[in-house]
Structure formats: C-alpha cells, structure tokens
C-alpha atoms as a printed R data frame, in Angstrom:
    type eleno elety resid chain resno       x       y       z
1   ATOM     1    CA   UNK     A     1  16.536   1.533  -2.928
2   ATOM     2    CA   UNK     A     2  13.810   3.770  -3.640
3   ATOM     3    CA   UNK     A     3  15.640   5.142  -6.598
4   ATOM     4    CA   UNK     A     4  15.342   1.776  -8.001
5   ATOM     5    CA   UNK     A     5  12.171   1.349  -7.423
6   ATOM     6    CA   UNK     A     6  11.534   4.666  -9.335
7   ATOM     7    CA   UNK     A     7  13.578   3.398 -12.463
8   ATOM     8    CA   UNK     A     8  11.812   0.108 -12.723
9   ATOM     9    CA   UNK     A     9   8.412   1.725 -12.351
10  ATOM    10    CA   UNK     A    10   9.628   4.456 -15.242
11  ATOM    11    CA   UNK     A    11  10.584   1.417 -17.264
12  ATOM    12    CA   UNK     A    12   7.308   0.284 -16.690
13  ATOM    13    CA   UNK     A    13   4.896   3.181 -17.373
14  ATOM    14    CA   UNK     A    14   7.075   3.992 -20.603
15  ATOM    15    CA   UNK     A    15   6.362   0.707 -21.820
16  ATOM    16    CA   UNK     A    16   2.654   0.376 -21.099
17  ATOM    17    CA   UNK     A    17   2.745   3.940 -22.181
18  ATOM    18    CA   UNK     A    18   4.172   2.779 -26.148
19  ATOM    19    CA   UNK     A    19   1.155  -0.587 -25.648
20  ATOM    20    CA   UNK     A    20  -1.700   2.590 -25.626
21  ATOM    21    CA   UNK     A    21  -0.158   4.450 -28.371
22  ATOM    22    CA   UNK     A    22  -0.571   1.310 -30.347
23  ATOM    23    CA   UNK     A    23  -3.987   0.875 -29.537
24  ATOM    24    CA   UNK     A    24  -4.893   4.451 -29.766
25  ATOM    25    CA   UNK     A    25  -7.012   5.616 -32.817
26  ATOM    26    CA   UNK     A    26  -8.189   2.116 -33.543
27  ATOM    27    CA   UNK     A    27 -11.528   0.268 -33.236
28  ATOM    28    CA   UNK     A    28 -11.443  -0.774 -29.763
29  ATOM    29    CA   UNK     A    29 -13.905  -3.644 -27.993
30  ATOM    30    CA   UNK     A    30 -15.553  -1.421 -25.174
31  ATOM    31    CA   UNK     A    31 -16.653  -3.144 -22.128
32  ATOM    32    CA   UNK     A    32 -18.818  -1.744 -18.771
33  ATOM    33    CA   UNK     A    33 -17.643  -3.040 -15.245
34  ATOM    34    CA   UNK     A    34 -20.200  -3.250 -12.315
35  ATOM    35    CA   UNK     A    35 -19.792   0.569 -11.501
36  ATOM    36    CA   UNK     A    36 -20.631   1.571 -15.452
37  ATOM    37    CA   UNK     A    37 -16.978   2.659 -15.775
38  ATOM    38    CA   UNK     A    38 -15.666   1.663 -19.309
39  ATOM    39    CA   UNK     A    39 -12.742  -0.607 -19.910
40  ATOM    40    CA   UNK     A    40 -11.377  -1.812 -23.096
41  ATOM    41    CA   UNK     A    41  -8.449  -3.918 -24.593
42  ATOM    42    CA   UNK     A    42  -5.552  -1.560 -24.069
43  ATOM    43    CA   UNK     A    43  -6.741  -0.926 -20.505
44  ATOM    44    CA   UNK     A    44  -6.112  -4.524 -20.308
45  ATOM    45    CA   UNK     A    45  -2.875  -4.855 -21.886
46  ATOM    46    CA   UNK     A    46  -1.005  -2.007 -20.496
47  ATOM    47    CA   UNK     A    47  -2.204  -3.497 -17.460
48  ATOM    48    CA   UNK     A    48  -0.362  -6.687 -18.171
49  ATOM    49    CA   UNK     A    49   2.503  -4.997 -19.426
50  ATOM    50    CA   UNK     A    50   3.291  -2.926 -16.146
51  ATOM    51    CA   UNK     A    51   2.744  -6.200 -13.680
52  ATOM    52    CA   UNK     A    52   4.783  -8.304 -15.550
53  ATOM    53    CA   UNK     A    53   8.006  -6.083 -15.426
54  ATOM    54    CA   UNK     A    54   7.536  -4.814 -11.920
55  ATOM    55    CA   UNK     A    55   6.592  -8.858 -10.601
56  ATOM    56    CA   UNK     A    56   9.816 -10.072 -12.511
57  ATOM    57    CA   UNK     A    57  11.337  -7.616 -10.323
58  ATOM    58    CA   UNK     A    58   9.545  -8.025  -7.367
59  ATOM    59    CA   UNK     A    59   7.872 -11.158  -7.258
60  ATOM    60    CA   UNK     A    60   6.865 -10.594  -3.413
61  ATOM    61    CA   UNK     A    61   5.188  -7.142  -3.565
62  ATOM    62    CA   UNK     A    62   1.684  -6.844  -3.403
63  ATOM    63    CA   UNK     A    63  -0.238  -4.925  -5.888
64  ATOM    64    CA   UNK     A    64  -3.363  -2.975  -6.563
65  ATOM    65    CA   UNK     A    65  -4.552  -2.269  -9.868
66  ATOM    66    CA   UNK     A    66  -7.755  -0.762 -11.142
67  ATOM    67    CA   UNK     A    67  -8.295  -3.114 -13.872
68  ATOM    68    CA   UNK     A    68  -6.856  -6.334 -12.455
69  ATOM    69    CA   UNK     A    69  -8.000  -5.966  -8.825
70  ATOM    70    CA   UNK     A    70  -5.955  -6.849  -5.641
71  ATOM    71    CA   UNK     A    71  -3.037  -9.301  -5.285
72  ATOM    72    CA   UNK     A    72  -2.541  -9.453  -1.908
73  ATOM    73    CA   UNK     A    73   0.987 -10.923  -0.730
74  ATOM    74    CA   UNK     A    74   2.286 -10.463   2.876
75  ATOM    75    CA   UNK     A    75   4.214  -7.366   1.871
76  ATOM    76    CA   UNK     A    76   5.151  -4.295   3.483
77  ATOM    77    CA   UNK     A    77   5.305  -2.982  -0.412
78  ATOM    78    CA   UNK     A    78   2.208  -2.453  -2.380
79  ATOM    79    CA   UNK     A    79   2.025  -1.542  -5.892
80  ATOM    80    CA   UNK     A    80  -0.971   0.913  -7.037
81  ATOM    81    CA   UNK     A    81  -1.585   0.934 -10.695
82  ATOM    82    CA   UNK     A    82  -3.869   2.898 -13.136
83  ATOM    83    CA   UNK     A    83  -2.577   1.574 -16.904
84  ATOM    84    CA   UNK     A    84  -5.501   3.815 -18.111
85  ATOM    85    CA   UNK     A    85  -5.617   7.116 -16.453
86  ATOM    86    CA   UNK     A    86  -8.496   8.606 -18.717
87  ATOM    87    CA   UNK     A    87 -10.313   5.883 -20.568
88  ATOM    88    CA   UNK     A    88 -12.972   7.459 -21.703
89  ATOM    89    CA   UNK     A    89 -11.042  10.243 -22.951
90  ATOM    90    CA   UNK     A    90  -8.689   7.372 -24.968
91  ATOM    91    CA   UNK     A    91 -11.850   6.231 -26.403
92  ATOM    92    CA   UNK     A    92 -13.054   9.265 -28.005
93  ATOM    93    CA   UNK     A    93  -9.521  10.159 -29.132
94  ATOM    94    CA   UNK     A    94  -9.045  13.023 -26.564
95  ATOM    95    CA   UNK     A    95  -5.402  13.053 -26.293
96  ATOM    96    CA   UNK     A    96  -4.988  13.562 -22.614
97  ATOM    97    CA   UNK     A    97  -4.986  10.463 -20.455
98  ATOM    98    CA   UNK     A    98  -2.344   8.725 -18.543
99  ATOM    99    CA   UNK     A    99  -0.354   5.852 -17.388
100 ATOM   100    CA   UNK     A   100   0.039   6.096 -13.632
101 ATOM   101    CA   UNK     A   101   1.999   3.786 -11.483
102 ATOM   102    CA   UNK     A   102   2.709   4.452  -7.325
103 ATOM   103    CA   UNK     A   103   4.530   2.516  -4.663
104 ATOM   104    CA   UNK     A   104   3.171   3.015  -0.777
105 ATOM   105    CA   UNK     A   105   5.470   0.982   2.465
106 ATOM   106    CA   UNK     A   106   2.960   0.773   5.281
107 ATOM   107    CA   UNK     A   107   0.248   2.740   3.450
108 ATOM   108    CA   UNK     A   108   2.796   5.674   3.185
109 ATOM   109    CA   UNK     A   109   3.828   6.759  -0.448
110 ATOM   110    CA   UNK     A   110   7.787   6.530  -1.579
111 ATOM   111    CA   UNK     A   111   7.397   7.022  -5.385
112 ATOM   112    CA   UNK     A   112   4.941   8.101  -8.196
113 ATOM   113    CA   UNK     A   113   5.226   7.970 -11.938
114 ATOM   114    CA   UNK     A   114   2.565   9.735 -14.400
115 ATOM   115    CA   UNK     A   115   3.455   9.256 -17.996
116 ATOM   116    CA   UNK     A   116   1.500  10.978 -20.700
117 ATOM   117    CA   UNK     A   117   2.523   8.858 -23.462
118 ATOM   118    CA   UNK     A   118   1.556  11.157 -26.805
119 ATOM   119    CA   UNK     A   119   3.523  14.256 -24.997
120 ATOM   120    CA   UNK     A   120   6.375  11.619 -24.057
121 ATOM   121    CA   UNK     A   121   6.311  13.656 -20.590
122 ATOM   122    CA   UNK     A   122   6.916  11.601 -17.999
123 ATOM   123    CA   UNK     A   123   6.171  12.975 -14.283
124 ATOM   124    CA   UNK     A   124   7.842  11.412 -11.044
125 ATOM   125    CA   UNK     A   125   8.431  12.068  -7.554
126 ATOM   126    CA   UNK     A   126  10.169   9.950  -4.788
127 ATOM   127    CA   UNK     A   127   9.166  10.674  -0.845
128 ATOM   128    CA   UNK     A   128  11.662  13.320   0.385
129 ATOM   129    CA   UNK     A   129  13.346  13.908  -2.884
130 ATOM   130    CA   UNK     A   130  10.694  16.165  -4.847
131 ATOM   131    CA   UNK     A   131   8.817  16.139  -7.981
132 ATOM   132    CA   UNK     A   132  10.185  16.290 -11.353
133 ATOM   133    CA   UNK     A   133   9.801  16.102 -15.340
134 ATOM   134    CA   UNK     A   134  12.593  14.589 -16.700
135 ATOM   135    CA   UNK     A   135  15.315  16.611 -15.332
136 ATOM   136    CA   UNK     A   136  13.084  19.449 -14.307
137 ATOM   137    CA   UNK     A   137  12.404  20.631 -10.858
138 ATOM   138    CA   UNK     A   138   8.688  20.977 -10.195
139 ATOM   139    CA   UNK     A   139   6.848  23.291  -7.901
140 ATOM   140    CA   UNK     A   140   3.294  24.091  -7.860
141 ATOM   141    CA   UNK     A   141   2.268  27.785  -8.379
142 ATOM   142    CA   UNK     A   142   2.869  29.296  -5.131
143 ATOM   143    CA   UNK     A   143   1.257  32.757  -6.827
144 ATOM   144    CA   UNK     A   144  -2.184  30.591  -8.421
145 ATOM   145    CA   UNK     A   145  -5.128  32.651  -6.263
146 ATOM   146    CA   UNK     A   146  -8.942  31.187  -6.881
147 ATOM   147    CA   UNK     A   147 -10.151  34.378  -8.733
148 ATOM   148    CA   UNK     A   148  -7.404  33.450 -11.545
149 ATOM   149    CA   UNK     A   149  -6.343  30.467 -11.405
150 ATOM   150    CA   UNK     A   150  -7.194  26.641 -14.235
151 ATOM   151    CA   UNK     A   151  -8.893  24.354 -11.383
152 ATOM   152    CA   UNK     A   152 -10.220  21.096 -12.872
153 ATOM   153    CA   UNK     A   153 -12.233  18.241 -11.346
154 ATOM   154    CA   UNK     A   154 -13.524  14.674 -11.320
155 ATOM   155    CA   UNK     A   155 -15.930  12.411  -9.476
156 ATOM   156    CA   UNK     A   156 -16.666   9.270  -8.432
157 ATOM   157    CA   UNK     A   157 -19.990   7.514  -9.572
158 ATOM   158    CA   UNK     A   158 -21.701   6.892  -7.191
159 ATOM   159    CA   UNK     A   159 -24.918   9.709  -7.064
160 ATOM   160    CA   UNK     A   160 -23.330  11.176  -3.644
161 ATOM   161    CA   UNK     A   161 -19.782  12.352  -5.342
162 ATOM   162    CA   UNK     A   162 -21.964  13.171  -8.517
163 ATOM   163    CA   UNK     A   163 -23.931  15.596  -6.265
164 ATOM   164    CA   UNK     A   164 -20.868  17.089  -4.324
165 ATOM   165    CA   UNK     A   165 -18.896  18.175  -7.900
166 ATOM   166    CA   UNK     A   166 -22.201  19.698  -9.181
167 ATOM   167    CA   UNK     A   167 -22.512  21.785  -5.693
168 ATOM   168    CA   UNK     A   168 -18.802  22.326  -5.674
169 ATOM   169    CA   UNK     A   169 -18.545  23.324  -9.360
170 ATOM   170    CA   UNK     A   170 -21.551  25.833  -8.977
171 ATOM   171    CA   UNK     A   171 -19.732  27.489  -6.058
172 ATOM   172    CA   UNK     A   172 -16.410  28.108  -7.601
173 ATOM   173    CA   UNK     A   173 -17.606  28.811 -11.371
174 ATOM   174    CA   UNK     A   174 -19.216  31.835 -10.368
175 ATOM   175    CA   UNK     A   175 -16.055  32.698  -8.845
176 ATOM   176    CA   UNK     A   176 -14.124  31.730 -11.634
177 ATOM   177    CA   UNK     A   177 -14.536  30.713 -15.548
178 ATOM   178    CA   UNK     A   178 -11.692  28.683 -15.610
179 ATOM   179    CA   UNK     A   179 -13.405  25.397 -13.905
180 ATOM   180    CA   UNK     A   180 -13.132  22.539 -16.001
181 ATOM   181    CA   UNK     A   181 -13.708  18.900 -16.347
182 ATOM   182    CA   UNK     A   182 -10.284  17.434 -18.279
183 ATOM   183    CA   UNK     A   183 -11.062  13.841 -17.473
184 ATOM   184    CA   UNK     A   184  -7.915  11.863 -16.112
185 ATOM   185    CA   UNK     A   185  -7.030  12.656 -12.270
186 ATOM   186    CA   UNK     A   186  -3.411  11.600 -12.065
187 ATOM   187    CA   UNK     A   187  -2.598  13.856 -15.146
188 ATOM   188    CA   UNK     A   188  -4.529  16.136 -13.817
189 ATOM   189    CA   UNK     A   189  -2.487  16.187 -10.637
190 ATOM   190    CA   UNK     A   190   0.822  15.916 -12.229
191 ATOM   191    CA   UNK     A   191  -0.495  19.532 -13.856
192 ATOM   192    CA   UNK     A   192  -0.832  20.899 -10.197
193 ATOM   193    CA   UNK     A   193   2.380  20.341  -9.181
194 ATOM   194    CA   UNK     A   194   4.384  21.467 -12.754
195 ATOM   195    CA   UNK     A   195   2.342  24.638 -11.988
196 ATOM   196    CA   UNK     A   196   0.221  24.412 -15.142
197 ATOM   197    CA   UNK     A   197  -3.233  24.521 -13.203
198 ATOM   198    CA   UNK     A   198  -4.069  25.667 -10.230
199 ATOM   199    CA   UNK     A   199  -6.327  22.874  -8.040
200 ATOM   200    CA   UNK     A   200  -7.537  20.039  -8.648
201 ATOM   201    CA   UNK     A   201 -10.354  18.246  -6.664
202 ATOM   202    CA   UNK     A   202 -11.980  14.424  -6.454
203 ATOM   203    CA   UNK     A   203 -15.202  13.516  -4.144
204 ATOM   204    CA   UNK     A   204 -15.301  10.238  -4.587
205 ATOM   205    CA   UNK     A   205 -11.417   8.841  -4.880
206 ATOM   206    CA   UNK     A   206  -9.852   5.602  -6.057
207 ATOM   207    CA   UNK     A   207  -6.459   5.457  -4.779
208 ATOM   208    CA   UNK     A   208  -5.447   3.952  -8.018
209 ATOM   209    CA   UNK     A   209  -6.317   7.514  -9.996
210 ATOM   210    CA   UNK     A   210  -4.429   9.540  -7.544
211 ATOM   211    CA   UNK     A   211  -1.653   8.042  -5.787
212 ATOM   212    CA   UNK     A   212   1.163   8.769  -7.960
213 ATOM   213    CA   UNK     A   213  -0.512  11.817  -8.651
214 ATOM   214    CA   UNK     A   214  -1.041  12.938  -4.889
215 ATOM   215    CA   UNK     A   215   3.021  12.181  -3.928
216 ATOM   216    CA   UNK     A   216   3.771  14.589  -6.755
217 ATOM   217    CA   UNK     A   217   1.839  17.677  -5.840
218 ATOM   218    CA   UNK     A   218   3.045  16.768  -1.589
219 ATOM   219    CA   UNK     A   219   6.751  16.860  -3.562
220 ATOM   220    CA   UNK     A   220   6.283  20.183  -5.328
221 ATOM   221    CA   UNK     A   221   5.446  21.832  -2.619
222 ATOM   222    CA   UNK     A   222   1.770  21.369  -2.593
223 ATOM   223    CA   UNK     A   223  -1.191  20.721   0.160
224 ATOM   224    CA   UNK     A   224  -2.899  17.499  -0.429
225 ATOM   225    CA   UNK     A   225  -6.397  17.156   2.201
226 ATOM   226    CA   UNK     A   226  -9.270  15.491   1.831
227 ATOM   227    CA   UNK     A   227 -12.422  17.994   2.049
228 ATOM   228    CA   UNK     A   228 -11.895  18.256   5.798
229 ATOM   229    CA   UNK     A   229  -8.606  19.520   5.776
230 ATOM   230    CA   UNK     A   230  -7.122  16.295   7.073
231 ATOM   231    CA   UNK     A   231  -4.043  14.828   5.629
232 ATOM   232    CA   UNK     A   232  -4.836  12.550   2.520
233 ATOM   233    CA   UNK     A   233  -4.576   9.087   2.919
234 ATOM   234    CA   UNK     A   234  -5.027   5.919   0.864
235 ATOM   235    CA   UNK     A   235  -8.756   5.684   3.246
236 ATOM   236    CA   UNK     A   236  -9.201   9.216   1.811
237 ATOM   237    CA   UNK     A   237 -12.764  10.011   0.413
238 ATOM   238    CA   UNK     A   238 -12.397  12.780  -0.917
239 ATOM   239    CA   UNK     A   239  -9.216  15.304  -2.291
240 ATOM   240    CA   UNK     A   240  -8.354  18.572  -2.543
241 ATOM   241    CA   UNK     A   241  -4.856  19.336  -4.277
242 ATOM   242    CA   UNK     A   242  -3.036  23.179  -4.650
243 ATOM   243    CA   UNK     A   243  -0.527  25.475  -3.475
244 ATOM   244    CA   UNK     A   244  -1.103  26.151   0.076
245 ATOM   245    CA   UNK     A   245  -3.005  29.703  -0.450
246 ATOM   246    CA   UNK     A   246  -5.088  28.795  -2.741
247 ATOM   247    CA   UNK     A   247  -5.743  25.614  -1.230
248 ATOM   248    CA   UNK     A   248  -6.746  27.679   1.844
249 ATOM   249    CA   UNK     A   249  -9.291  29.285  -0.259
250 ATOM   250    CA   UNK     A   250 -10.967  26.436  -1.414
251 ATOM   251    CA   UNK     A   251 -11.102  24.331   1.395
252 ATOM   252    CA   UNK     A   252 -12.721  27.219   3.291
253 ATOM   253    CA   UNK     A   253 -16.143  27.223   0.652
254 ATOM   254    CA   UNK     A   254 -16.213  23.606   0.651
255 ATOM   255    CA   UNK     A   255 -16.345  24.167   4.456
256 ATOM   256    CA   UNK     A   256 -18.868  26.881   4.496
257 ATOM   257    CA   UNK     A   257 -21.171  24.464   2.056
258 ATOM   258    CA   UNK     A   258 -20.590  21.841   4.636
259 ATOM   259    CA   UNK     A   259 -22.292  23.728   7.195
C-alpha cells in the first residue's frame, strides 16, 4: 500500500511542481501571515493542486498543510504538505525551493516526496525501503567530518530560534567557512541524504518544512535528533540532520553551548 501512496503523492508534487514553474518569474501578489512569513498566489495554488489529487484519492485522510491549515478527519493517515518549500527564495527568483509532500500513520512517517521542480529532481523515500532520486540509491556522506564538510541552516521566527541560529552559526563558522543559509529546509534535507551537504539544522521546526525531508535523511542512512539528541518527532522543536559522525560532532557543541 505504501507504494501507492508514494506514486499518488509523486503524481502530486510533480504537478504542483509544473503550477510554480508557471508562476515563477512573474509579478506575483505578495501577502504576510500572522507570523510575517510571506505567501503568495502560487503558494496557494500548488496548494490546491496537491489536496485535490491526494483527497480524490483519499477522501478520509486527514491533512496538514502550511498554507491551508489543518483538516482534521478521524484518520489514522495524515497528510503533511509544504506546496512552497522556499517562498521567499521563489519570490526573488532564487531557483532553489521545493514542493514537499509527507505521509505519517500514528505520528510515524511511511513516505516523503521533495520535488525541485526547475532541476526536475524528484527525491522520495518510503519507511523501511530507503531514499532515492529517481532510480538512484541515496546515502548520506558517511565520510562528511565538520572541519570540511557544506552545513546549511534555517530558523523559525520567533526571536528565541532567531537567537539559537545566530549562537549556533557563530560556533561552527569559525570552525568551518562552508556554513550557509540556502533558504528551503526540505530541499535542504533531501541534499543531506543524496550526500551533497553535510548537516543541516532547524531551531524552531514546522513539521510541514521537514517531514518529507526528515524520512529521507533516516532512509539514507542518516541521524535525525532534535538538539538533545532525542529521536525527532512531529512534537520536535528543534533538528539536527547528518551522517552519524558528523552528527556526533555537532550535537556535542550545541551541547557544550547548552551548558
């Protein structure tokens, strides 16, 4: 079954994925929510685009979408969308943002799609079954160490994550040059486990930007914590995705800055 559920949700993030290549490049109607976060049409419409398809499909799943909110159904299934991974970075026609589209039973992930739509890569994993692009196997970089290593970031809003990143980012850029802010966390992760980067890490987490994201670095071989070392969940604060040495290293100076 889950292999069904992966095809549909591939359908759908290909789909939405065509609905922001439409909308990319053009004049776009920019809108702030409560939490100053941007959203704008094609946010919108890719969001429509990936509930309709799944909801023919599944008309009793629940769903959880950043744009659209919660639809809560009595459902062991729950659908966790971002239609927009990387909004801002649409807006300003920076190339690298996201569809991203996961499926949890019980709060525990089975699949996760990431599809960057002007690459035409599409990233998926299903619980169990590992990570792949395309056809490709995917494994993080078992050989990525912190002094040498692409790790790349984001934050929440609210002043607390804001102030976490900047002691974080202080910490390891002295450690390392390569620390960078790319701006879309589920593309970001899907770069973790293909091996391109190193780490990534979140204070400050919407399960929406990471879900997908998180079940493909767990399915490449890959640690996924929050910044205690405890398993992530979808009540997760915080995350901390790599390789298992190198995620050894960091977690042990976001430690020692804990203390």
């Amino acid at each position: 079954m889950n292999n069904e559920y992966l095809e549909i949700a591939k359908i759908a993030a290909k789909e939405a994925g065509e609905i922001l290549k439409e909308y990319y490049g053009k004049f776009l109607h920019i809108t702030r929510k409560e939490d100053d976060s941007i959203v704008t049409g094609a946010d919108l419409a890719s969001d429509s685009i990936i509930r309709n398809i799944i909801k023919e499909k599944y008309p009793n799943h629940s769903f959880l979408s950043e744009e659209s909110g919660k639809e809560e159904i009595l459902s062991d299934y729950k659908w966790i969308i971002d239609p927009l991974d990387g909004t801002t970075n649409f807006t300003i026609l920076n190339p690298f943002f996201a569809v991203s589209i996961g499926l949890v039973f019980r709060d525990t992930p089975l699949i996760g799609v990431v599809y960057f739509p002007l690459q035409k890569e599409i990233f998926y994993a299903i619980k169990g079954k590992g990570a792949f692009l395309e056809h490709q196997v995917l494994q993080v970089n078992s050989e990525a160490s912190l002094s040498s290593s692409f790790i790349t970031y984001c934050n929440g809003r609210d002043l607390n994550s804001r102030k976490k990143i900047i002691e974080l980012y202080s910490e390891l850029k002295l450690r390392n040059n390569h620390v960078r802010q790319i701006g879309a966390a589920a593309l970001e992760l899907a770069y973790v486990a293909s091996g391109r980067t190193g780490a990534f890490l979140l204070p400050g987490v919407s399960a929406w930007d990471v879900i997908a994201g998180v079940l493909l670095v767990k399915e490449s071989k890959g640690i996924t914590t929050d910044f205690n070392g405890n398993p992530f969940s979808l009540e997760s604060k915080t995350l901390l995705a790599a390789p298992p040495k190198l995620h050894s290293e960091i977690l042990e100076i976001i430690m020692n800055l804990s203390n």
